[in-house]
N, CA and C of each residue as an Amber inpcrd file, in Angstrom:
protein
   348
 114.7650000 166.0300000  54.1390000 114.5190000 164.9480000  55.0650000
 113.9500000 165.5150000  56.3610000 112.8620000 164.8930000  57.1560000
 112.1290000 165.2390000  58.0100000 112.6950000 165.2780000  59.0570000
 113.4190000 166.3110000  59.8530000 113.9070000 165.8210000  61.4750000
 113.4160000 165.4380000  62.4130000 113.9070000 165.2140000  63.2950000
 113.2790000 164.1090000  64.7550000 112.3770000 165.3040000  65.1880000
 111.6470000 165.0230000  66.0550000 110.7070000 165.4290000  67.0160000
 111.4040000 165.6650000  68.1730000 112.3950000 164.7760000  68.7910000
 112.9720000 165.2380000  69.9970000 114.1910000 165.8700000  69.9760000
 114.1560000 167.0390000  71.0910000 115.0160000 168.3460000  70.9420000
 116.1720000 167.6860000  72.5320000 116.4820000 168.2920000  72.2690000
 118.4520000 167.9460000  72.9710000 118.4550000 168.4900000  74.3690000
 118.4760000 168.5320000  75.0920000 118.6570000 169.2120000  76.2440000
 120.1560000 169.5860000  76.6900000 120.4180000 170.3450000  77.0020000
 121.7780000 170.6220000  77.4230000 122.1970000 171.0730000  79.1230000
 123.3570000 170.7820000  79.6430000 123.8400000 170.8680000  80.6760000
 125.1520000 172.1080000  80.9190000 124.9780000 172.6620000  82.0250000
 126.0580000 173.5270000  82.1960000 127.5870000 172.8250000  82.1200000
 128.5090000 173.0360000  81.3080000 130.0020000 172.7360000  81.7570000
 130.5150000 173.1310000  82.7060000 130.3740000 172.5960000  84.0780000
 131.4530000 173.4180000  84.5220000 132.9400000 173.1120000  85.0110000
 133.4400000 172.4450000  83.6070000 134.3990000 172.4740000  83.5110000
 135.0180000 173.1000000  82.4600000 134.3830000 174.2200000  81.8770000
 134.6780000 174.6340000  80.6110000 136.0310000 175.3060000  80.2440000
 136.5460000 175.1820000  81.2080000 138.1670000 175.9530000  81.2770000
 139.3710000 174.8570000  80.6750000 138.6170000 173.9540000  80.7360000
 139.4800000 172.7750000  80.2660000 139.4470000 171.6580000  79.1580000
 139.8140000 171.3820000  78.5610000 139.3270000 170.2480000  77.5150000
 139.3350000 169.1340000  77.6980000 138.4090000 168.1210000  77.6780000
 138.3330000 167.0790000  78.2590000 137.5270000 166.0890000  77.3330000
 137.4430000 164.9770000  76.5020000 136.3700000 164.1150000  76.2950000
 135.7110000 163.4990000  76.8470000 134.6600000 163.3720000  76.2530000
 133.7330000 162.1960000  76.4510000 133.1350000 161.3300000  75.3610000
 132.5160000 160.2140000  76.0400000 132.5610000 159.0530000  74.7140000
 131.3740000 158.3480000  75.4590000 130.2600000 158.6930000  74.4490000
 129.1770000 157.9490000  75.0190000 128.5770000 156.9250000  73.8930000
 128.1830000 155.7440000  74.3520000 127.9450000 154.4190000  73.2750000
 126.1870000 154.5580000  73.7650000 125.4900000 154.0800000  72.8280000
 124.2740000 153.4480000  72.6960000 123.7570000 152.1370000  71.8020000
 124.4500000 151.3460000  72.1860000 123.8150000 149.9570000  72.1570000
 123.0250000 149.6660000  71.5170000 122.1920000 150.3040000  71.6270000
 120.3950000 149.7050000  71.3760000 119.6040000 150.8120000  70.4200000
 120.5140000 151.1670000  69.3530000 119.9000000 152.2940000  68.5240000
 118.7850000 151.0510000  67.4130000 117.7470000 152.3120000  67.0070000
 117.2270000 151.3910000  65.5250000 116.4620000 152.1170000  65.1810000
 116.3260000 151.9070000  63.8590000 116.0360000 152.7520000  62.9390000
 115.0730000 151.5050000  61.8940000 114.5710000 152.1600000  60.6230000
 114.1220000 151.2840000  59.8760000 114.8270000 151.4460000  58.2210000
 115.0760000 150.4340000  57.9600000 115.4170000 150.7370000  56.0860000
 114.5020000 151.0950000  55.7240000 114.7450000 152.4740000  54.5140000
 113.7890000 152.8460000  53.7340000 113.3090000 152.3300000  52.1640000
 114.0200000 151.2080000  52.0690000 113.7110000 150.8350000  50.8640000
 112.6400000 149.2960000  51.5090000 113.2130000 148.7240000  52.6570000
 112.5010000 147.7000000  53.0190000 111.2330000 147.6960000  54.1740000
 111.7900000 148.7520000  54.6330000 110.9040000 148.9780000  56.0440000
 111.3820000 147.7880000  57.3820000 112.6640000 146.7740000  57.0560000
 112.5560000 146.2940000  58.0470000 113.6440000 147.2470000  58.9440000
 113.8120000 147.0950000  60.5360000 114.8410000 147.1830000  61.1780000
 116.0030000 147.2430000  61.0620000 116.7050000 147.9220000  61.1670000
 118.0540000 147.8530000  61.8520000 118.7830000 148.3730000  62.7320000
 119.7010000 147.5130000  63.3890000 119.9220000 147.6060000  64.7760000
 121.6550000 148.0340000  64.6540000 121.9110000 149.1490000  65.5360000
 123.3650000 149.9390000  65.3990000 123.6980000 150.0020000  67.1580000
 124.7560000 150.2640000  67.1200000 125.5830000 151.0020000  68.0570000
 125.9410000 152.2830000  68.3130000 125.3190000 153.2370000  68.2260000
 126.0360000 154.9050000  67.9620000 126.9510000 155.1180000  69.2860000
 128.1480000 155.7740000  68.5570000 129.3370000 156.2190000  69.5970000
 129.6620000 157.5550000  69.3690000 128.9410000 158.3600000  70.7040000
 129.1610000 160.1470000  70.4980000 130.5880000 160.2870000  71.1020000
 132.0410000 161.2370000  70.7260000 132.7550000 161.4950000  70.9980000
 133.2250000 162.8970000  71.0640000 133.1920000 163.2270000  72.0850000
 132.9970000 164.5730000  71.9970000 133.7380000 165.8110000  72.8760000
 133.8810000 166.8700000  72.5290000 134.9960000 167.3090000  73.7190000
 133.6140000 169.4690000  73.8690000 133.2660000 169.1000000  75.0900000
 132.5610000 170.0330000  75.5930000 133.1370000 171.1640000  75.3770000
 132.4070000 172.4160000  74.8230000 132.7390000 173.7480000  75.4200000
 132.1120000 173.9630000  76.4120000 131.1740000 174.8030000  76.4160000
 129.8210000 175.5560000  77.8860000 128.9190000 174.2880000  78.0210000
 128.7840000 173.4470000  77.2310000 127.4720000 172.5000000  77.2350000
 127.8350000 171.2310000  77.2100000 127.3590000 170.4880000  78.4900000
 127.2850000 169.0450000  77.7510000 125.7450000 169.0290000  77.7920000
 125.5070000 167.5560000  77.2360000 124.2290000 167.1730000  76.3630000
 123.9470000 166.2350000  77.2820000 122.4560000 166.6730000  77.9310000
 122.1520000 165.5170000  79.3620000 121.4300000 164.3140000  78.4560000
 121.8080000 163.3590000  79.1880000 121.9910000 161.9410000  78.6100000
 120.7910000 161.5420000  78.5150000 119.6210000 161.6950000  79.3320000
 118.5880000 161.1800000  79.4160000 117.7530000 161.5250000  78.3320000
 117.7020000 163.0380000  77.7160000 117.5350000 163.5610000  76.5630000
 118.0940000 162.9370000  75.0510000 119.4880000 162.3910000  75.4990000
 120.0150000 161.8740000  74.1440000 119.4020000 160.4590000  74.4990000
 119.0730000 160.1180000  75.3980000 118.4540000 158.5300000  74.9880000
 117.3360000 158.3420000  74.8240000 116.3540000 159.8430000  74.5330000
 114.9730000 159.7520000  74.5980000 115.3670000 160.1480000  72.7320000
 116.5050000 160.7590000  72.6050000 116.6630000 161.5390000  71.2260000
 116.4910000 160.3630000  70.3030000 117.6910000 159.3460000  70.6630000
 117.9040000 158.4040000  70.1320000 116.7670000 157.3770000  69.9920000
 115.7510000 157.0490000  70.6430000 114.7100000 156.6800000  70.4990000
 113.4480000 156.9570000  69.5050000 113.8410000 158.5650000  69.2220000
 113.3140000 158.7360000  68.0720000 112.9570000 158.3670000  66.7280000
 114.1980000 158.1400000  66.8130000 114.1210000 157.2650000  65.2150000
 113.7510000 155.7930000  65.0860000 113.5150000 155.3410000  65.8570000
 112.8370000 154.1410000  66.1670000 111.8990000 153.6180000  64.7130000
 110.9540000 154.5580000  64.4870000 110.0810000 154.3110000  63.4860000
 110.7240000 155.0550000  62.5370000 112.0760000 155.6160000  62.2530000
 111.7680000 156.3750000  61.0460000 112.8410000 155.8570000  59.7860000
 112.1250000 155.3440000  58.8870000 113.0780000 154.8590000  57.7810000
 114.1240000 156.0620000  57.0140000 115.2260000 155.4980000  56.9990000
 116.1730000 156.6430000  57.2170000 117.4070000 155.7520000  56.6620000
 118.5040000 156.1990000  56.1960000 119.6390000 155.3170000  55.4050000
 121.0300000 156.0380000  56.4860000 121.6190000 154.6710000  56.7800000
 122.8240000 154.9350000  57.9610000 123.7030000 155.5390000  57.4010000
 123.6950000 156.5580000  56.6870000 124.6110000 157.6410000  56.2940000
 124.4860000 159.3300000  57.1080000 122.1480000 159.0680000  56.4640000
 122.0900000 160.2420000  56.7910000 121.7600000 160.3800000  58.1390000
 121.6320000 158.9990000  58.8700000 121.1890000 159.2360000  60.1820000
 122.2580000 159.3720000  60.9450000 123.7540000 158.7320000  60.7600000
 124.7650000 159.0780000  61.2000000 125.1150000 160.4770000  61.4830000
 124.9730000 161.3050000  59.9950000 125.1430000 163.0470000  60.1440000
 123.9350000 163.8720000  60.9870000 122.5540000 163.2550000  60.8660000
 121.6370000 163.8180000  61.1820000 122.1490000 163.8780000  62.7040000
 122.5000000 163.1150000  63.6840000 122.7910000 163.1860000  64.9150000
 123.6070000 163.8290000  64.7970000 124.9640000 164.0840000  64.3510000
 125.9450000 165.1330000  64.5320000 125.6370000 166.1090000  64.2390000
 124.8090000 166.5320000  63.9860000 124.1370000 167.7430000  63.0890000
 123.5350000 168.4010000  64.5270000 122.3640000 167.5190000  64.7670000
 121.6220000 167.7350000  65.9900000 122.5260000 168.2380000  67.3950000
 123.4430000 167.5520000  67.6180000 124.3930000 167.2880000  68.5110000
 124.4820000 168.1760000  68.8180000 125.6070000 169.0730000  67.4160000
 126.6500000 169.8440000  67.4320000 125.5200000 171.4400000  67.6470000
 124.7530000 171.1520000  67.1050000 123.5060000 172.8830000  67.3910000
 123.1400000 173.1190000  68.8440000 122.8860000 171.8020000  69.2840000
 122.3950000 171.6690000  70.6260000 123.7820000 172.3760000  71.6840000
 124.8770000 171.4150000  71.4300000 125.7950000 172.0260000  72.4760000
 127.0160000 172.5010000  72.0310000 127.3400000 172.9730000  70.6140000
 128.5380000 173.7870000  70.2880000 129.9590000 173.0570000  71.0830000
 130.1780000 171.7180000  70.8350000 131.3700000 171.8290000  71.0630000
 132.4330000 172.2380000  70.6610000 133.8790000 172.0340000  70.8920000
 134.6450000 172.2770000  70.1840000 135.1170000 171.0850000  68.8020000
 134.7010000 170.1080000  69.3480000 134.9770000 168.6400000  68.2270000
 133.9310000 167.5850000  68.6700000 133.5840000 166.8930000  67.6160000
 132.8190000 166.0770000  67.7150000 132.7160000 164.4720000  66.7020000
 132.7480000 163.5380000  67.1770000 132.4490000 162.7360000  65.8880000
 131.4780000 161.4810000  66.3220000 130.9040000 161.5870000  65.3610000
 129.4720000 159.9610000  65.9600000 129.8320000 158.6450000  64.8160000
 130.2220000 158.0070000  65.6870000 130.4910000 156.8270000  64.7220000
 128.8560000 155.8780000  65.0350000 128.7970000 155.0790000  64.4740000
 127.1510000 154.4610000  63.8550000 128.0540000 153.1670000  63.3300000
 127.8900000 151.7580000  64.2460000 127.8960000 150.5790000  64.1880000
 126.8780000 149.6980000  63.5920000 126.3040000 149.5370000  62.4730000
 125.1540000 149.0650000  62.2280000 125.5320000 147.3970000  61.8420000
 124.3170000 146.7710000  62.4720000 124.2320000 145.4360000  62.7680000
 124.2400000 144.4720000  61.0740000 124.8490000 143.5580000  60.7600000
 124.8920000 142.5860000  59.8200000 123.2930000 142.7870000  59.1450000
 123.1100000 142.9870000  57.7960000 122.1270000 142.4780000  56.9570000
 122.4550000 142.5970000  55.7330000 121.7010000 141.3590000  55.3490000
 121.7190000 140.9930000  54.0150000 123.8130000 140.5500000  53.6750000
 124.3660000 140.4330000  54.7790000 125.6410000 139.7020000  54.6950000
 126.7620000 140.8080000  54.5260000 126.2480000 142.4200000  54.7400000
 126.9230000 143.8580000  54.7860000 127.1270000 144.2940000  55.9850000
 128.0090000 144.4390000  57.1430000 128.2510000 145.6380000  57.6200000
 128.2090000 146.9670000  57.1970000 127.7940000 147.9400000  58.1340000
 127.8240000 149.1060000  57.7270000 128.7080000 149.6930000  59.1300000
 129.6540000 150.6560000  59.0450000 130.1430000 151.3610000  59.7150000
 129.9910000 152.9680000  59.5470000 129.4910000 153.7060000  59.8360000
 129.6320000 155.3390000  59.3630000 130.0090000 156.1920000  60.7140000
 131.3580000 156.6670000  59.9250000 132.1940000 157.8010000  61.0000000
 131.7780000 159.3980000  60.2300000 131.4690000 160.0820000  61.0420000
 131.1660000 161.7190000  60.8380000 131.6690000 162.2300000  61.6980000
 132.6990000 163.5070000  61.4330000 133.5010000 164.3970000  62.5330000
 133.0990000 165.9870000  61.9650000 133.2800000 166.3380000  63.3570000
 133.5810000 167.9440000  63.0890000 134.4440000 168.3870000  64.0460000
 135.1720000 169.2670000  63.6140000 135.5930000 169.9180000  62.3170000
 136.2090000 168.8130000  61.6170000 136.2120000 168.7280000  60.4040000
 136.9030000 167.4460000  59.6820000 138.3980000 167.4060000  59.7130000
């Protein structure tokens, strides 16, 4: 499967002495079905607990924009971001949950963690 085009930017921790979460939502994710080509519209929720790096936001909302055009199935796009995530800034834990919007009369929910 083809990865995104946009690369992650990362931020100094400097709170890295400590463990702390964060929990960032995006609203306004979308992607396209690959069997239909139409839209669909999710919620992604990054949860995450920093080592040296957090992940500057403006980057993850240009990241997340990426996939805009790319037909892709809310399994693998769920992991594909944790995937991305977790290379970019090595946390210590991580999990992206992926809210995807009503079609065809299905919710879809997909939770991915690391370490499991």
């Amino acid at each position: 499967m083809k990865k995104t085009n946009y690369k992650l930017e990362i931020a100094e921790n400097l709170y890295s002495d400590r463990k702390y979460n964060v929990n960032i939502s995006f609203p306004e994710f979308t992607c396209l079905c690959p069997r239909t080509g139409l839209p669909d519209f999710a919620t992604i929720i990054v949860d995450y607990v920093p080592k040296k790096s957090l992940v500057e936001l403006k980057s993850l909302k240009l990241y997340f924009l990426n996939y805009r055009n790319k037909g892709i199935f809310h399994e693998h796009v769920t992991n594909m971001i944790l995937d991305d995530f977790r290379k970019a800034s090595d946390p210590h834990s991580i999990t992206v949950t992926a809210k995807f919007g009503t079609r065809g009369g299905i919710d879809t929910i997909v939770k991915s963690s690391w370490p499991n």
